[in-house]
N, C-alpha and C positions, 0 to 999 in steps of 0.2 A: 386435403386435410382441413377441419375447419378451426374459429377459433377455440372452440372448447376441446378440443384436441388437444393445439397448440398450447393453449395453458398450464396441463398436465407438465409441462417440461419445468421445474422449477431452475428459476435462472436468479442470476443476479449482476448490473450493470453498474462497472464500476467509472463513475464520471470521469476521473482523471484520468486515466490511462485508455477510457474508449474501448476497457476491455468486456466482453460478455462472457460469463461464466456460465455453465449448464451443468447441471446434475447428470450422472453419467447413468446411475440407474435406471433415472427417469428417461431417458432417449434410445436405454435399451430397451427398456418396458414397449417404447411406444414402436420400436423396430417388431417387437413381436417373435424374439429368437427363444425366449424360454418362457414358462409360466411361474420362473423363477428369476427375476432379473439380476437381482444382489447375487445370488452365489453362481449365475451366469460371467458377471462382473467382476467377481471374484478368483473364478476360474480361468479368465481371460488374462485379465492382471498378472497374474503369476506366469502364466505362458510369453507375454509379453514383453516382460524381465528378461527371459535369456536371448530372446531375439531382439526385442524392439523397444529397448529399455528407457531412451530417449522420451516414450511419448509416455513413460509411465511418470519420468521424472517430472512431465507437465502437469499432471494432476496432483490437487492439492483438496486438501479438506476445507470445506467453507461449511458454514452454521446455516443450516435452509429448515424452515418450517414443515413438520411432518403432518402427516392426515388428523393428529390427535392437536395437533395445533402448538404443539411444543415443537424445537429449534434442536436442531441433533447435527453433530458434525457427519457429513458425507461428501465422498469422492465429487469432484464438480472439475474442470478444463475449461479453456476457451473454444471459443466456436472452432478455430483452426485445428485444434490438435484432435477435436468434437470428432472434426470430418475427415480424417485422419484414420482414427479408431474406427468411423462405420467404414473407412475405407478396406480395412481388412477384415470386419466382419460380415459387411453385409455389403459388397460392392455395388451391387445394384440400387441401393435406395442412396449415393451420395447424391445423388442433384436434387433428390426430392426434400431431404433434409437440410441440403444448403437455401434450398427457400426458404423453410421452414426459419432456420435461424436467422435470416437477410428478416425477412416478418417482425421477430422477435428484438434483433436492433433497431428496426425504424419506431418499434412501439418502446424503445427507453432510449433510444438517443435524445440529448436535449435538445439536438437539431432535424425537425425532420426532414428537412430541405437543403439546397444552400440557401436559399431567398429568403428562410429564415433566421441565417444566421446575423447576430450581431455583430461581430465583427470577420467581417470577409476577408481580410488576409492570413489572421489566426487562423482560422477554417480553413482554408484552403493548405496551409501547411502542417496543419496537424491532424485535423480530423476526417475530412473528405477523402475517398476515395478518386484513386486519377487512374486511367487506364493505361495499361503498361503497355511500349512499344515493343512487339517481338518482329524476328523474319523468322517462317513458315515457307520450308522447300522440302523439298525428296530428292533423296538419293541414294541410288541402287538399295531401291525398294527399303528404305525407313525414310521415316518421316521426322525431320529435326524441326525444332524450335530454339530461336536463340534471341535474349534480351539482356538489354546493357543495364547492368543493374551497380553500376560500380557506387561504393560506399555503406552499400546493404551487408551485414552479415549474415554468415549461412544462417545461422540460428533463426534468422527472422524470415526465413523463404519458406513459404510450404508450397509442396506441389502439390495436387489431388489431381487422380487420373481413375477414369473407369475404360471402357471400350471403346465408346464413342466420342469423350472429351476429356480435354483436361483444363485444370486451372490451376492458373498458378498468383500466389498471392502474399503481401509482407510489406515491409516497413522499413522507411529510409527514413533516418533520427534526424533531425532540427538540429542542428549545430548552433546549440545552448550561449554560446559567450561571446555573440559577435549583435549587435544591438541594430534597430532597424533602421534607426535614422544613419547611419555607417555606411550605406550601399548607396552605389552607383547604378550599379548594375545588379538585378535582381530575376533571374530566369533558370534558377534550379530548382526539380520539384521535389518537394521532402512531404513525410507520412504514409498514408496506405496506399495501397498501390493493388492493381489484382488484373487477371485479364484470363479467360475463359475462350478455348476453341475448340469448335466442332472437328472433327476430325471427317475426312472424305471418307474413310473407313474404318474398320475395328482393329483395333491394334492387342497386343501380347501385354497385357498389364505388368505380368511380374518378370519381363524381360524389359523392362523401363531403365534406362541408364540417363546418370547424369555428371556434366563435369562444371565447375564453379573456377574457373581462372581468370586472375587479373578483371574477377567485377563480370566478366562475361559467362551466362549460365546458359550451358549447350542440354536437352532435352533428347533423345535418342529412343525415337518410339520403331519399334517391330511390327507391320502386320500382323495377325493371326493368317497363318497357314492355312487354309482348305482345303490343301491338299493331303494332310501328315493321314496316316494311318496307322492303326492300333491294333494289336492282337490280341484279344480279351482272352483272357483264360478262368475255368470256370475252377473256384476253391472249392 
């Protein structure tokens, strides 16, 4: 997808919190699921509510510029909850999309590097992403994942999973009242956090289980069957 694609997505990046916001219309539009995106979105939203009510409560109204060049309140998320939503409507395009927004953060973060950041310990506990340690084994035939995430709350874990990977990604908060020159010792990592893995094979998306105890969050993927069979009957 090129940049003039990518543009289409009306966003907005909020410095302080290192949040990106997307226009939810606009990311339907550019998935290609109706030739009506708004009351595609519409129609979603409301199905979404009785099942998956969570990811509606993340969208909020932000003021984004329309084609006529006036500012109109419309549905907008952050990138997480973004890839979430194509998670369930269009499973196949999440990793295309998650580039797509990784794009769109490097072109409004204020940092585009670490090497340019001004001050390198800020950055590194607030705003840099750090790669998450997981263990990846199998047993009798699923595939677990499991990382020590102690101090994280669920609210800030998202998983994304398609067939062939998943990722998982979130936020471990800075402990606000304790001041720098105060440490002796200084080797816990705080801020984003995310870690992405191929999978050796296709697993069962919507048979995905997950447990969150005591800080440790256990992942329980299913292969897909090749075996199963179906009796189609004609209506």
């Amino acid at each position: 997808m090129d940049t003039l694609d990518i543009q289409k997505i009306r966003h907005h990046f909020d410095p302080t919190s290192g949040v990106l916001y997307l226009s939810i219309v606009d990311v339907i539009e550019m998935l290609d699921l109706s030739t009506d995106s708004r009351n595609y979105w519409k129609t979603t939203k409301s199905r979404l509510k009785i099942n998956q009510n969570k990811l509606v409560t993340k969208c909020n109204q932000l003021k984004m510029r329309a084609s006529d060049g006036k500012n109109y309140l419309t549905d907008a998320t952050d990138s997480d909850t973004m890839l979430l939503l194509i998670q369930h409507i269009a499973p196949q395009k999440v990793g295309e999309f998650r580039k797509i927004f990784k794009e769109i953060e490097a072109e409004n973060s204020p940092f585009d590097s670490l090497s340019k950041t001004t001050n390198f310990e800020l950055s590194t506990e607030e705003n840099d992403d750090y790669e998450l340690g997981v263990d990846f084994y199998e047993n009798k035939n699923i595939f677990i994942v499991r990382a020590m995430l102690a101090g994280v709350e669920k609210d800030d874990i998202s998983i994304i999973a398609n067939c062939k990977n998943i990722l998982i990604k979130g936020k471990r908060n800075v402990i606000k009242n304790i001041n720098a020159e105060d440490y002796t010792i200084r080797e816990l990592s705080f801020g984003k956090f995310s870690r992405e893995i191929d999978l050796p094979e296709e697993i069962e998306i919507e048979e995905i289980e997950t447990n969150y105890i005591h800080g440790m969050l256990e992942i329980k993927l299913n292969r897909i069957d090749k075996s199963k069979t179906k009796i189609i009957k004609i209506k």
